[in-house]
Legacy VTK file of the C-alpha trace (Angstrom):
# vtk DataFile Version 3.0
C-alpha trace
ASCII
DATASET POLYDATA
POINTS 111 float
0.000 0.000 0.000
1.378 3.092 -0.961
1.357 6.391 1.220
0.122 9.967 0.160
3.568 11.761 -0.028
2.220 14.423 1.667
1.222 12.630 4.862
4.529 10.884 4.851
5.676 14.856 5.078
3.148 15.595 7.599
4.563 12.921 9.657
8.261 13.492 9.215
7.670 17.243 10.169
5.666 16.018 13.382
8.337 13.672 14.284
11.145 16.168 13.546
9.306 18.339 16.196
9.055 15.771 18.491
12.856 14.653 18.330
13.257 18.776 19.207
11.000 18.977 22.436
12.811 15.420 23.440
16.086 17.309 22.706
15.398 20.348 24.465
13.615 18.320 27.400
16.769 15.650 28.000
16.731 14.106 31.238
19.869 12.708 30.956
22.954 11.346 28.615
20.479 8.196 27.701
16.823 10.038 27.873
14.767 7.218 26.413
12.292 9.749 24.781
15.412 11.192 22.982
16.076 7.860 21.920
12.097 6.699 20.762
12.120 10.416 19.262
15.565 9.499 17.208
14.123 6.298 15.539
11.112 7.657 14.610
12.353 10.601 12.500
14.164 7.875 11.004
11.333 5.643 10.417
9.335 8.447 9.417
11.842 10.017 6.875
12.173 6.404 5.477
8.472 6.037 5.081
8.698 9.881 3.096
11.375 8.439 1.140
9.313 5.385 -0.229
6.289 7.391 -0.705
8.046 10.364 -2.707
9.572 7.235 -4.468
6.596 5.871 -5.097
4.396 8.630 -6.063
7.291 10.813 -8.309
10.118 8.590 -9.236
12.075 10.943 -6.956
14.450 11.156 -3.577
15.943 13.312 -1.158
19.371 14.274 -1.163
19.627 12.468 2.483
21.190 9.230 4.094
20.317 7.510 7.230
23.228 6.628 8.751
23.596 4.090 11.563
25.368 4.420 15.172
28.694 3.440 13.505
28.397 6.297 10.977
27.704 3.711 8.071
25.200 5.203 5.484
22.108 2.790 4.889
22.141 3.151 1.440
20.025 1.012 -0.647
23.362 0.510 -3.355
24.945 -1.589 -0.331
23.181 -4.709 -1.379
24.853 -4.910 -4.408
27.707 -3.577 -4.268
27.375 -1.181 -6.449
28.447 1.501 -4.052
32.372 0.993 -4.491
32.191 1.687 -8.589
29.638 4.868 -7.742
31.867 6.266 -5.360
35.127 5.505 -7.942
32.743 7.097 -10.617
32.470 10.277 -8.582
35.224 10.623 -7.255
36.753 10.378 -11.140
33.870 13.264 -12.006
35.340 15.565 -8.907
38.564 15.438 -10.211
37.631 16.541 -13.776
35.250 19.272 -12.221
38.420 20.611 -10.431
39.772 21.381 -13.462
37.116 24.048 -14.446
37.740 25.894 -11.516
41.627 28.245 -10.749
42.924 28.015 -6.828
40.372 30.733 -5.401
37.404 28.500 -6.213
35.704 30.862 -9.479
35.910 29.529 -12.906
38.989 29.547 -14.373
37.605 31.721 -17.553
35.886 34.513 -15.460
37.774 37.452 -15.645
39.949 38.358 -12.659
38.909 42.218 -10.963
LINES 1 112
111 0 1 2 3 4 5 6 7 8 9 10 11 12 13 14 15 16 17 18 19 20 21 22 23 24 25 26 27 28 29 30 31 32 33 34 35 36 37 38 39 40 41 42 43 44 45 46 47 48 49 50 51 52 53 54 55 56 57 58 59 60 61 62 63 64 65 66 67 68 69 70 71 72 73 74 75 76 77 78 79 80 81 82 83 84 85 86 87 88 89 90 91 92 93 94 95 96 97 98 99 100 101 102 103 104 105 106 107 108 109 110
């Protein structure tokens, strides 16, 4: 069953505000509503993600990353990660190029 895109917002933005008044309420290095309000922003983004997905052929810009720091990227599975990181890390280098050491394009004229 797929989800309205829209409530999967609704619900991200709710649980976004309820990770904030967990946050700002802390009772504690290990607050347990801290913790409940952590996983479900994560559920709930996940849930946006599939619907948007689902609805637009689309997704965020975002990765859920785990306690060790390790993205949950769906490209895991097959490995494909390794040759899309080698392809853009081949793409940064040639878009270095375009650019002289202050950051601007190298064919703007200097003032």
């Amino acid at each position: 069953m797929n989800m309205d895109p829209r409530v999967a917002l609704s619900t991200l933005t709710n649980a976004l505000e309820e990770h904030l008044s967990a946050s700002l309420n802390r009772r504690g290095e290990e607050d347990p509503a801290v913790e409940s309000a952590f996983y479900g922003v994560a559920d709930a983004f996940e849930a946006y993600e599939d619907a948007l997905f689902a609805a637009t052929g689309e997704v965020t810009p975002l990765d859920l990353y785990d306690e060790d720091g390790d993205s949950d990227d769906v490209l895991d599975e097959d490995d494909e990660d390794d040759d899309l990181e080698e392809s853009l890390d081949e793409d940064d280098d040639d878009e270095d190029d375009d650019f002289d050491d202050e950051g601007g394009p190298d064919d703007e004229p200097r003032q």
